[in-house]
N, C-alpha and C positions, 0 to 999 in steps of 0.2 A: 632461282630464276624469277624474273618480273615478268606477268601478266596483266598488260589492259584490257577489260573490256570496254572494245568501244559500241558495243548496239548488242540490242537482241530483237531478228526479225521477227515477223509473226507472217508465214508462209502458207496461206493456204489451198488447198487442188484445186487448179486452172478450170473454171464453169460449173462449180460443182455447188449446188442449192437444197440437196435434200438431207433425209434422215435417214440413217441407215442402221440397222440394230440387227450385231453377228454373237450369234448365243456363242458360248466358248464349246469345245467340242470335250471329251473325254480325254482327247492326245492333248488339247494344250492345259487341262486342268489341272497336272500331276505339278505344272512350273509357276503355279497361282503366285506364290508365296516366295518365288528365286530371286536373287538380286540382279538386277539388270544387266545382260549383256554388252558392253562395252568393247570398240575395235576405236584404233587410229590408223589412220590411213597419214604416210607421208610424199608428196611428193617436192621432189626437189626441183628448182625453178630461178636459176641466181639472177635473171636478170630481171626480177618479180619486185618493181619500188612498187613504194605505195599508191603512186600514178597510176600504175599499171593494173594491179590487185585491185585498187576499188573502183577503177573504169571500165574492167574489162572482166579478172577473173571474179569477183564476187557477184556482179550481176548475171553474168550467165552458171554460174551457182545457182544461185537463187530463182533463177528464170527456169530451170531444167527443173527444180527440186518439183517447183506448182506443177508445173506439166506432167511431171512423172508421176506421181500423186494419184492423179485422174484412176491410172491403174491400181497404186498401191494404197486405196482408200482408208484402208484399215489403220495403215499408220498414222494418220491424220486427227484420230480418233484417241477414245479414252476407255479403261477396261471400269464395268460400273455394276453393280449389288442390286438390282431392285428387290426390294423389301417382299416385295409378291412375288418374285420369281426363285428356282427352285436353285439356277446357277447362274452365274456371274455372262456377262454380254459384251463384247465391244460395239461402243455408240460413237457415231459420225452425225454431228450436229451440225448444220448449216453454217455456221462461223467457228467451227471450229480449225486448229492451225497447228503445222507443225513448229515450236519456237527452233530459231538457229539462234545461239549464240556467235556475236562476229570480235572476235581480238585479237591482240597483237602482242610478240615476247619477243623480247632481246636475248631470248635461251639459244643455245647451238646448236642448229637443226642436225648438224652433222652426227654429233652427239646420240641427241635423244631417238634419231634416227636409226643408228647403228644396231649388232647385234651385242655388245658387249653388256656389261651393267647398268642398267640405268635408274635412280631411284623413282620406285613406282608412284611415290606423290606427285614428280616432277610430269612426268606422263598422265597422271591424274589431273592436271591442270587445263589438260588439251584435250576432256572430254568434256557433255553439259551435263548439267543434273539431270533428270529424268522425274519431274514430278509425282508425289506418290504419298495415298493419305490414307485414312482407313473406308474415305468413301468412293475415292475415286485413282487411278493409275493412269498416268500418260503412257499411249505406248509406244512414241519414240520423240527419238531430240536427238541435236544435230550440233557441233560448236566448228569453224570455220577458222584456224587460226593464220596466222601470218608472219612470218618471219621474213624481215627486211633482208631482199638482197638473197636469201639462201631458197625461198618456199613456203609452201604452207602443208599444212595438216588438215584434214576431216576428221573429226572425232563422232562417232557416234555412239547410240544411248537405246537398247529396245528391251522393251516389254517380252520375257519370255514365252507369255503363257499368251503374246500373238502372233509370233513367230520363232522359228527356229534359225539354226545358222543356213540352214542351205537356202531359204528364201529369204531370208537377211542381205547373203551375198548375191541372190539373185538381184535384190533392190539396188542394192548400190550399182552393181554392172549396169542395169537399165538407168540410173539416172545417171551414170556417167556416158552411158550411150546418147541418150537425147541432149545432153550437155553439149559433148563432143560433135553431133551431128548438128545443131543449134535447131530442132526443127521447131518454129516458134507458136506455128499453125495447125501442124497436123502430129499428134504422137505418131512417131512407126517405130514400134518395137518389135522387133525378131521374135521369133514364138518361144523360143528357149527362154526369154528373160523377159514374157508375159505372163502374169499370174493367173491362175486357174482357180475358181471357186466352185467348187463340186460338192458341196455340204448335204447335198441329198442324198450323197452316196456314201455317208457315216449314220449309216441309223442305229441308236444305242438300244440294239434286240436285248442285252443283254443289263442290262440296269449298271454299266459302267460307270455314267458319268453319274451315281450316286456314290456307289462306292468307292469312285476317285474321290468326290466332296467329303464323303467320311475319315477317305485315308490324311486327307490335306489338314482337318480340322484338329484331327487325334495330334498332329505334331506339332501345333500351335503349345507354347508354352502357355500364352492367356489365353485361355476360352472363354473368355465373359463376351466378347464380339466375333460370333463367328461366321459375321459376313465382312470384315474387317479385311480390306485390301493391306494392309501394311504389311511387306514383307519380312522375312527372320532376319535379328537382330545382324546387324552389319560386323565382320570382326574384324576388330580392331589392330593395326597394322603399326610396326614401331619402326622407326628414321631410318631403320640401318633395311628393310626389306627391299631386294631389286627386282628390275626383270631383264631377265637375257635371253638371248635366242641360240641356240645350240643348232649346227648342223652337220647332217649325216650327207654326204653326197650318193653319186648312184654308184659307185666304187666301195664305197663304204657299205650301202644296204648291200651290194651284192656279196663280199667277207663275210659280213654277219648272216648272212642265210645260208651260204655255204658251210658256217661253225652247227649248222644245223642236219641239215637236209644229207647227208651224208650217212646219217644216223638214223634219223627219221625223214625217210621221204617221205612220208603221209601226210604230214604237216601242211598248214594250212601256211604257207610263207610270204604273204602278200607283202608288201612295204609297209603296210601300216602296222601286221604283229609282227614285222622285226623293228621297225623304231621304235614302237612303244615300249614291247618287250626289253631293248636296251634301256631305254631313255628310263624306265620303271624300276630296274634294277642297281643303277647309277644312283636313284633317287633316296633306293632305301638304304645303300650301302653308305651313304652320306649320311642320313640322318642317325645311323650308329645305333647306342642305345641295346636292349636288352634281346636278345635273339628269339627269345620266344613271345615279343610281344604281337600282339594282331596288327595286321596290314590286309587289305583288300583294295581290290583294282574292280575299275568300271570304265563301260563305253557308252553310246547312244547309237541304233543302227537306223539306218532311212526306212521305215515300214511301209512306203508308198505305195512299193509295186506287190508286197505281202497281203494288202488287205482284202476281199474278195466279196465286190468287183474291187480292182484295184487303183489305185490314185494315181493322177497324171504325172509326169515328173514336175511339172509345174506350180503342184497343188500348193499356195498362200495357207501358211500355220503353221502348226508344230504336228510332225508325225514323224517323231523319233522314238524309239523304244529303249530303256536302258537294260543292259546286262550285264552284269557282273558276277565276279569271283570274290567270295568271302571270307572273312576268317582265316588266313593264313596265317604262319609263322614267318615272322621277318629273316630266320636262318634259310628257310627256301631260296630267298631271292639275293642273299649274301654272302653262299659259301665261294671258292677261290674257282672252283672248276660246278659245271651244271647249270648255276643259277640263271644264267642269263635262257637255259635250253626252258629251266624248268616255266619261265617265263612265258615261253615262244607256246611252250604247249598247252598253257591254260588259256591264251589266246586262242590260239589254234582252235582249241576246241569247245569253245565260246561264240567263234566266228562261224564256224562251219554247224554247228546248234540253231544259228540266230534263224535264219531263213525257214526251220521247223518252228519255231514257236508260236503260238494261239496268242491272239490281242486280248482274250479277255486275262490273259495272266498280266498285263499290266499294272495294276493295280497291288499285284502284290511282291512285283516287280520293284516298285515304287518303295514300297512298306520296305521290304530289307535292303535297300540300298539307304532309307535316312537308318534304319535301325544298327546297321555293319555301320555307317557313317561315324558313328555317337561312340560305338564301341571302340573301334579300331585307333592304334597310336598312329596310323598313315593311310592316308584312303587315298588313292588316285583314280584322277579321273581325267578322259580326254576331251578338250572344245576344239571344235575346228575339225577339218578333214584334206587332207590331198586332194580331193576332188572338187576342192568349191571353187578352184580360179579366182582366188581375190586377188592376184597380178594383174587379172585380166582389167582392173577398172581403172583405164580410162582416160579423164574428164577432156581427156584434147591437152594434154598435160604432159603426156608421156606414163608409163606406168607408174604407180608407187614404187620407191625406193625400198618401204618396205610398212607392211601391214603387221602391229600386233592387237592379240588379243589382251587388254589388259584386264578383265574382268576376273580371270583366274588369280588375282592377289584375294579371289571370297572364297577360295576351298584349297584343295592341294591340288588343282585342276594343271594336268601339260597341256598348252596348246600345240596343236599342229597344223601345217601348212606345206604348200606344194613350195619346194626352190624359185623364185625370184626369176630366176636364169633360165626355168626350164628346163636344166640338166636331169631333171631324174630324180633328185633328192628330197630328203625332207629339210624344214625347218620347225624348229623344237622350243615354243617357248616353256619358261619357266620363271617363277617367282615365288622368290627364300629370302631368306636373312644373307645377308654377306658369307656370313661365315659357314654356311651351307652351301650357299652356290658356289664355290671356292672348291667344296669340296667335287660337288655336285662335277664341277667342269674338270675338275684332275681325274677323276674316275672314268669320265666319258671321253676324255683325250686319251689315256693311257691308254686306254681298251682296245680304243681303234689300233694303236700301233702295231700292237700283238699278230 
């Protein structure tokens, strides 16, 4: 595909002159060092000439992004080291700005759109860099692209360790809100998709945010800079890797819990540990290979309302907690009969765990989830949730056609998402080699037939 770039704005929050300096918290320091989370958003738009797009749809882009800002300041900003300070800060500098990238491709939206294979470089083109050094981290970018006659794309680009995915997707809804409403003068955002800063109500009793700095520094391969924003080495992705979206409808998850719940009714059977649970067992059955080698599964759960006092639903950052299952043998999750149960109940009982667990175990929460990471011949892991509504955003556009996570070509990460349509369902992304996801999709069509 051909990509022009024709401009890159320099966006900054609508009246906004001061300095603002947000120490990182314990919850977002565990993601210091992750590679940037990455989503495209596509919406389709056939009768979108170039007339149209940069007279109408790019400036009320661009007009919503400043406005919206106001609220979501942090984004505007840069994650930064001071040499006297004990942990890393986001700093909002008076000029400082969020860059958008603005271009245009004669690629097939229909295409890149779709659920089917798409190679993940080609998708890679319709997100921005996200600048990032060893002194300073931008913590978000934006690329705006354009396709003549079919629509455009949002690609965006954030700083993990300033936000998570649920206030991620909060941002975007809100700037597609003020977008959509065009209110030029007055922000009015809804209180659900207003950010909340309650940082007084994280006090680190517990000498957390040292022992997060310690656990983050131990896993750096060079330690000669260990105030060194540069995150871990990028991996390296070869021509033939895609990404597809797989999906379960509400017919579909409802088969799959009933292959369960018959058995065990105890079971914790939400949608999310019967998707994964399939979607996890598909993955390993594909990848083949030696039955007793190690595989381990992981999730991130919302600890908002866990923490005591507890966080608004609203709270701006990262407060996810991860959890995981370790060390398993690849035959668990690959024999002909079982595997898919054996699946359901290490979820299960993972899920129904989470809500007992202590924040100060985070930290070593952390520690063996890279430690299983390094070991294991298959680690999975999930981004994204049913619950975030990215259908819901927006711009006076009509909904996206469809939202992927494409940041998961940097681990063996499934993304997941609520159905499009609303029916109930999930959507499943993934990204392999060809010649796994081949497999990947015969294993998870068969299954369903059954």
């Amino acid at each position: 595909m051909t990509l022009h770039i024709i401009d890159i704005a320099r966006i900054s929050p609508a009246g906004y002159s001061d300095l603002l300096v947000i120490p990182l918290t314990f919850l977002d320091l565990p993601w210091l060092l992750f590679h940037p989370v990455k989503r495209v958003f596509f919406y389709k738009l056939t009768e979108a000439t170039h007339e149209h797009f940069h007279s109408i749809i790019l400036p009320k882009l661009t007009l919503s992004l400043s406005l919206v800002l106001r609220n979501y300041l942090p984004l505007s900003g840069s994650i930064t080291w001071d040499q006297n300070e004990p942990k890393p800060s986001i700093v909002v500098s008076p000029n400082d700005v969020v860059l958008v990238t603005i271009a245009e491709t004669n690629a097939d939206f229909s295409h890149l759109s779709g659920y089917g294979q798409r190679l993940v470089s080609e998708l890679h083109s319709l997100l921005p860099k996200l600048p990032v050094s060893n002194e300073s981290a931008t913590a978000f970018s934006t690329q705006i692209t354009f396709f003549p006659n079919q629509g455009f794309s949002i690609g965006v680009a954030s700083h993990h360790a300033v936000l998570d995915g649920k206030t991620s997707s909060m941002f975007i809804k809100a700037w597609a809100h003020i977008c959509k409403q065009q209110l030029e003068n007055v922000i009015s955002l809804p209180e659900n998709l207003t950010p909340s800063y309650p940082w007084s109500l994280l006090k680190d009793l517990t000498g957390l945010n040292e022992k997060t700095i310690a656990t983050v520094r131990s896993l750096r391969e060079d330690k000669t800079n260990i105030r060194s924003l540069t995150p871990f080495p990028a991996k390296e992705l070869g021509d033939d890797v895609v990404l597809a979206t797989l999906v379960l409808s509400r017919n579909d998850v409802e088969r799959l819990r009933e292959q369960v719940k018959n058995d065990s009714p105890s079971l914790h059977l939400s949608t999310f540990v019967v998707a994964y649970a399939y979607a996890w067992t598909c993955f390993v059955k594909a990848r083949g290979g030696s039955r007793e080698r190690s595989v381990s599964l992981l999730f991130v759960g919302d600890f908002r309302q866990l923490l005591d006092p507890p966080l608004p639903a609203t709270y701006f950052g990262n407060c996810m907690f991860p959890v995981g299952s370790y060390d398993h043998k690849a035959a668990e999750f690959t024999e002909e009969k079982g595997s898919f149960i054996t699946a359901v109940e290490i979820l299960s009982d993972l899920v129904k765990g989470f809500s007992s667990r202590k924040i100060e175990t985070i930290v070593k929460e952390v520690a063996d989830s890279f430690h299983f990471q390094r070991g294991s011949t298959q680690f999975g892991a999930i981004a994204g949730s049913t619950r975030l509504g990215i259908y819901e955003s927006d711009f006076g556009w009509g909904r996206p056609v469809k939202v992927d996570i494409v940041s998961i070509d940097q681990g063996e990460a499934i993304s997941m998402a609520e159905r499009r349509d609303k029916s109930g369902g999930v959507e499943i992304g993934m990204c392999l080699k060809k010649t796994e996801m081949d497999l990947v999709k015969s294993f998870f069509n068969n299954g369903l037939l059954r």
